[in-house]
N, C-alpha and C positions, 0 to 999 in steps of 0.2 A: 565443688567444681564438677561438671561434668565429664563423664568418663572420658579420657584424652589417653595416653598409652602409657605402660608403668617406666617407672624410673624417669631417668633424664635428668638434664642440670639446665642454668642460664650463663653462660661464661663470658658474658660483654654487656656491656649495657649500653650497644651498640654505635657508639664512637666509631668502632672500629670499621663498620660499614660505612659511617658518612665519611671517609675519606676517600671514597670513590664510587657511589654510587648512584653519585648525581652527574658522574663525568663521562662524556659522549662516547662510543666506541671509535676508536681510531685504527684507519686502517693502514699497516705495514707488510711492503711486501721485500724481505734480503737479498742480497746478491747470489747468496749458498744457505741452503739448506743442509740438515745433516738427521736424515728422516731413518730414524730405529725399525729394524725389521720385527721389531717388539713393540706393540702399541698397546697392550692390556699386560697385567702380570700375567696371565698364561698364553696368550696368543701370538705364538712366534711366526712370521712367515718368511719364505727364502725369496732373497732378490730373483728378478725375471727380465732384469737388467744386466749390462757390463760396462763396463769402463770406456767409455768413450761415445756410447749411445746418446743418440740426440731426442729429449724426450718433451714430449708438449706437456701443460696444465691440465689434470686428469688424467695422464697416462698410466696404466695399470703397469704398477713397479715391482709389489710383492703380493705373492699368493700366501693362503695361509698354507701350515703344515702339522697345525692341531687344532682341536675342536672349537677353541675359545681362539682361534685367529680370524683376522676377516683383512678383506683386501687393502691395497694400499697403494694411495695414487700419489701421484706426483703434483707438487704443492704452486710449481714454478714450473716454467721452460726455460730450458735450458742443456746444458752438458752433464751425464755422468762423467764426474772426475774422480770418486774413489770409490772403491768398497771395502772397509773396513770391518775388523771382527775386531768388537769391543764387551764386555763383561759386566753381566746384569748383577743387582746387588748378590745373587747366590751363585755368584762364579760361574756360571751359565753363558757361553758365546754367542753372542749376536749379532750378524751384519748391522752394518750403517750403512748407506746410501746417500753420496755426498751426491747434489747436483748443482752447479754452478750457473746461474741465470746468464742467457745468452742477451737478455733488450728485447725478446719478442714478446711480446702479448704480456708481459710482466705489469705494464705499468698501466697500461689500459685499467680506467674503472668497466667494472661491470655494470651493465644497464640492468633497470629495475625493472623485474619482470611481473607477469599480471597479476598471479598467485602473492606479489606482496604489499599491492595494493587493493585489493577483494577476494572477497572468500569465491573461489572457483568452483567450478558445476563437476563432480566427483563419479558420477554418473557413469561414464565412463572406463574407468578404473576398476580391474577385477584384482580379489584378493590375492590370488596366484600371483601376479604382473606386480603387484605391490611390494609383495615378499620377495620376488626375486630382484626385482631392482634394490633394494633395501640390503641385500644378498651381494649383488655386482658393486654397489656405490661406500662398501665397506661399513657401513655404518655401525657402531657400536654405543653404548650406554655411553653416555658424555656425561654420566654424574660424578661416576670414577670407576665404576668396579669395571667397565669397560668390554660386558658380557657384547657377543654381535647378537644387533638388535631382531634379523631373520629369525633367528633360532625360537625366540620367545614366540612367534608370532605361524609355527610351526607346530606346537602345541595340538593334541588330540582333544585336550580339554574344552567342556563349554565356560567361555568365556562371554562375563555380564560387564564385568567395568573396564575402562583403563583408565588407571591414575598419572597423569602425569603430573610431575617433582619440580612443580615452584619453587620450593621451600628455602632453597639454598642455608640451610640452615647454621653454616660452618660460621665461624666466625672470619670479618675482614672481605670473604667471594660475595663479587655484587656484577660478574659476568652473568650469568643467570638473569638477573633483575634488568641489566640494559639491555639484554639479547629480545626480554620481552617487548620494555618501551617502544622499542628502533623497529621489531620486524614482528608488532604482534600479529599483520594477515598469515605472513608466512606458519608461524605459531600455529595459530589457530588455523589452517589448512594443509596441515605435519596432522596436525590430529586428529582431521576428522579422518586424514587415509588410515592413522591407527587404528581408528574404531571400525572403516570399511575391511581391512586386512585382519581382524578377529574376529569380528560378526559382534561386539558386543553391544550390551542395548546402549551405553553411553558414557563420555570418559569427562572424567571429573580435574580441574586443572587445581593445582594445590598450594596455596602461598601463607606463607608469614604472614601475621597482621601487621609487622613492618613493611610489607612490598603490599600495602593499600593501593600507592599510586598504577603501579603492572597490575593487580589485579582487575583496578578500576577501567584501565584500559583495552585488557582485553574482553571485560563485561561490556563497553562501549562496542564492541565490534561485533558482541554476537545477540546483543538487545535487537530487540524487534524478529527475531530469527526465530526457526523450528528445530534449530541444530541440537543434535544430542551433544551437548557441551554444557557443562556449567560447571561456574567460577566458585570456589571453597576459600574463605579465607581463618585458618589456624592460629589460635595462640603461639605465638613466638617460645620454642621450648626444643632444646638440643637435645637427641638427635632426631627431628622430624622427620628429616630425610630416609632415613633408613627403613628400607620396604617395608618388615614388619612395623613399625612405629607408625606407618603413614596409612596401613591396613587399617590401624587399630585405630588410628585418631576420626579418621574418617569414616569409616566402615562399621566399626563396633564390630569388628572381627578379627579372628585370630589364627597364622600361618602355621599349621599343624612344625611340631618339631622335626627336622628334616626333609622340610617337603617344599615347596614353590609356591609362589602365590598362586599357580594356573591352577594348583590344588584346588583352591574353594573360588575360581572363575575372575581372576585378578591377574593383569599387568599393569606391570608399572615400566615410565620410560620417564626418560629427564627430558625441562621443556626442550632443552637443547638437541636432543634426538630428534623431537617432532619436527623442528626445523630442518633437520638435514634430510630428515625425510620427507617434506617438502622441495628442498632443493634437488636431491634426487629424483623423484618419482615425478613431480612435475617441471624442473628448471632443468633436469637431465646432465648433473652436476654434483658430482660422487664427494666425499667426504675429503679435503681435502684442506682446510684451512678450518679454526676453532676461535672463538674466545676466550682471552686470557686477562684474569685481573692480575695487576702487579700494584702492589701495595706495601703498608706495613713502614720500617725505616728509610723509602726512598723519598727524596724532592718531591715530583709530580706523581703521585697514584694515580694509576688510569684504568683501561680497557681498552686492548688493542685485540682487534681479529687480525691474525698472523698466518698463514703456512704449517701445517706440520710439519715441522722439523727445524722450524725457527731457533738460531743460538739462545739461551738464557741470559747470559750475557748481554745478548744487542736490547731485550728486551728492559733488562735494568739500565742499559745506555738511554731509551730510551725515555724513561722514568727519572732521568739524572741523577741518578747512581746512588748507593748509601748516604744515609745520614746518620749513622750512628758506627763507633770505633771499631767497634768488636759482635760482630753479628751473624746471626744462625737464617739461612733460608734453605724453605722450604716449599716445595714443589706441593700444590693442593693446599689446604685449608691446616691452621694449625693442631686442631684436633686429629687430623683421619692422614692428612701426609705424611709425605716422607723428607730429610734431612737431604739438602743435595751437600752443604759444604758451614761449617762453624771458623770464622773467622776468616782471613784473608778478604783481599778484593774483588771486588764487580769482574774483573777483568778474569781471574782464575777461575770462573764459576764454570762448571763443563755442563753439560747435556743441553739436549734441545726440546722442542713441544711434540708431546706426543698428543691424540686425539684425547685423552684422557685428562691432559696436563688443565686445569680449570681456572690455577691462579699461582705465581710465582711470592710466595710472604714473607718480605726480609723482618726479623723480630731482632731486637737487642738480647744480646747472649747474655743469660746468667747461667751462674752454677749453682746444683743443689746437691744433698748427701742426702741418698737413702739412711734410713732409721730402721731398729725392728719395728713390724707391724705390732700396732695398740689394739689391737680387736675392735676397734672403736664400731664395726659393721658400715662405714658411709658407703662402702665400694659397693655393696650387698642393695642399697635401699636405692642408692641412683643408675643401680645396673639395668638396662632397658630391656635388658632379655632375660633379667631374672635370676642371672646366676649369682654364685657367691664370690667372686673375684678372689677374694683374699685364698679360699681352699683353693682355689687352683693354681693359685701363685709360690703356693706353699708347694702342690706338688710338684709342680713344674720345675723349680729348685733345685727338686730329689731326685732329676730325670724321670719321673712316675706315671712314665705317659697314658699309662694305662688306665692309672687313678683321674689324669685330665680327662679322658674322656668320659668315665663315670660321671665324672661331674659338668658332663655337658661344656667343655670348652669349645668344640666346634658350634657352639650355638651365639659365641662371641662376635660380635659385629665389628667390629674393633676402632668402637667410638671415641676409645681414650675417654671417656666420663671418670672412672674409678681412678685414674690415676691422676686426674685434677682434682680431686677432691680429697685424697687420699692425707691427710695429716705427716703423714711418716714420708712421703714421697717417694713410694715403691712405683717400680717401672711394670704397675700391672699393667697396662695394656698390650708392654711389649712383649712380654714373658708370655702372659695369654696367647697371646697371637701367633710366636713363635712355636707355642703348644699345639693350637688346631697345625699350624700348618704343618707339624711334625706327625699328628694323629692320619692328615687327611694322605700324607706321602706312604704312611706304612697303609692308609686300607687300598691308595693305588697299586 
């Protein structure tokens, strides 16, 4: 086989995407919103709002208040009616920002603007003007890590490619694949401003050889064209997505250890970015509503574009609710999310959509019991970054942070591969995980 990126698994034999990936995006807009002043794991911002403020669709709610924050607008019109301080999973306080829809401009469809019916004359647009509306319109990675997308695009570096993340490679997320079908002018005109806003010579869009049908259509839109754009389609292999994996699959290159892609002249942005950056920079319409698959143990699996800040709950109302007894959902993809709640009802489920939230996946709960590890090495051969999983789970254990970072734990992607594969059923990916972030706190 040709060189593709090391390690990796196959964890579906993709069932699990045909139960929504052929179904339309639906649009929902709630009564109340309950929009986190936390929209990435480090990007906090303080509300710029109070309690009684009457605020429109797009109104700037929250500023950031560290580096990895990026603005945050109001999802609905309507009333500020609360702000609450609620607690992120490391005890950490964070506003909420409840706004109650008043009936104005809620319900209105939005008209379809020219940018999503042809590729638009770019001409126009200087790089500067690009990056800072990208800057004003909040926009962040919509793949998950939720980095703000200016910042990349800020860069000193000479920059050749941008990659943008078809791949959705998680198992079950099929938001991604209809975001293409439905809007691929928008798509493809999100990207070519990526490519004008880094100078580079052209950006490569990147799919699964399961999303033949999205690839094929956005090759329909840029055939016959000059455009520095062209369509990659990838053998189907987890975790593609993951920047170094998608360097490597693509590129036949390699993201020095500790460094950034802009290192060797590489961004990458999820197609979902290129969209908003489309609707920003040319529809003049900041980042305020996302795609969300809801899938997994519900009646109807779907895609619904929603609000930031949409209940999780209404969302599985609208999905008609569990179908299985005893069930685990989780926020993002089952590989790379996180646990919102095991067991109980549709009705108990708390949080709402953050820009980052990609898919809601109710699974049937089982239990399993760790075993000692068997040296068997599987963690070691499907690790995508090369490390030895098992020694660092070992030291991690022993509190031996020290010894985690010798051994490269902050080089962990935190794909969860090794602890699907794992025989014994050790919680390496957790432990890992909780290693880097413990190594990355003591070198702040």
């Amino acid at each position: 086989m040709r060189h593709y990126f090391h390690g990796g698994i196959h964890p579906s034999d993709g069932t699990d995407k045909r139960l929504s990936n052929q179904k339309p995006i639906r649009v929902y807009t709630p009564q109340v919103v309950e929009v986190s002043m936390k929209q990435s794991p480090g990007g906090f911002c303080d509300a710029v709002v109070n309690v009684g403020d009457k605020v429109a669709k797009g109104d700037l709610i929250g500023k950031p208040v560290s580096f990895s924050g990026a603005n945050i607008h109001a999802g609905i019109s309507g009333t500020v009616t609360e702000i609450r301080i609620d607690q992120d999973a490391y005890g950490r306080e964070v506003k909420t920002v409840v706004i109650q829809a008043d009936g104005t401009g809620n319900e209105k469809k939005d008209s379809v603007c020219e940018y999503e019916e042809k590729i638009i004359d770019l001409s126009g647009y200087a790089r500067e003007d690009i990056i800072a509306n990208m800057k004003e319109g909040g926009i962040i990675g919509l793949g998950g890590a939720g980095f703000p997308a200016h910042i990349k695009y800020e860069t000193k570096e000479k920059i050749k490619y941008i990659l943008v993340n078809a791949a959705e490679c998680e198992p079950y997320l099929t938001c991604d694949h209809m975001l293409v079908m439905e809007h691929g002018y928008a798509v493809i005109n999100g990207v070519l401003l990526l490519v004008k806003a880094s100078g580079a010579d052209k950006a490569i869009i990147c799919f699964e050889d399961n999303k033949k049908d999205a690839a094929g259509h956005l090759q329909d839109i840029i055939s016959n064209t000059e455009l520095p754009v062209e369509i990659k389609i990838l053998p189907t292999k987890y975790p593609l997505g993951g920047e170094r994996q998608l360097v490597e699959a693509v590129l036949h290159m390699e993201v020095p250890a500790g460094k950034l892609p802009a290192s060797i002249g590489v961004i990458i942005n999820n197609v979902g970015t290129a969209k908003a950056v489309a609707d920003m920079v040319i529809g003049g319409n900041p980042l305020t509503s996302r795609v969300v698959t809801v899938t997994g143990k519900v009646r109807e699996p779907g895609n619904y574009l929603v609000p930031i800040g949409t209940r999780f709950t209404e969302l599985i109302n609208l999905s008609g609710g569990f179908t299985a007894e005893n069930c685990r959902v989780i926020e993002g993809g089952p590989m790379t999310g996180h646990c919102l709640q095991i067991g109980g009802t549709h009705e108990e489920l708390m949080g709402s959509v953050a820009k980052t939230t990609s898919a809601i996946v109710v699974l049937e709960d089982t239990s399993k019991v760790e075993t000692p590890c068997i040296r068997c090495g599987e963690c070691e051969r499907v690790c995508p970054a090369g490390l030895a999983p098992f020694k660092i789970d070992f030291a991690a254990i022993e509190d031996d942070i020290d010894l985690c970072r010798r051994l490269y734990a902050t080089e962990c992607i935190s794909c969860g591969c090794c602890s699907y594969v794992c025989p014994a059923k050790r919680e390496l990916a957790y432990r890992i995980t909780e290693a880097k972030t413990e190594i990355l706190r003591h070198k702040a």
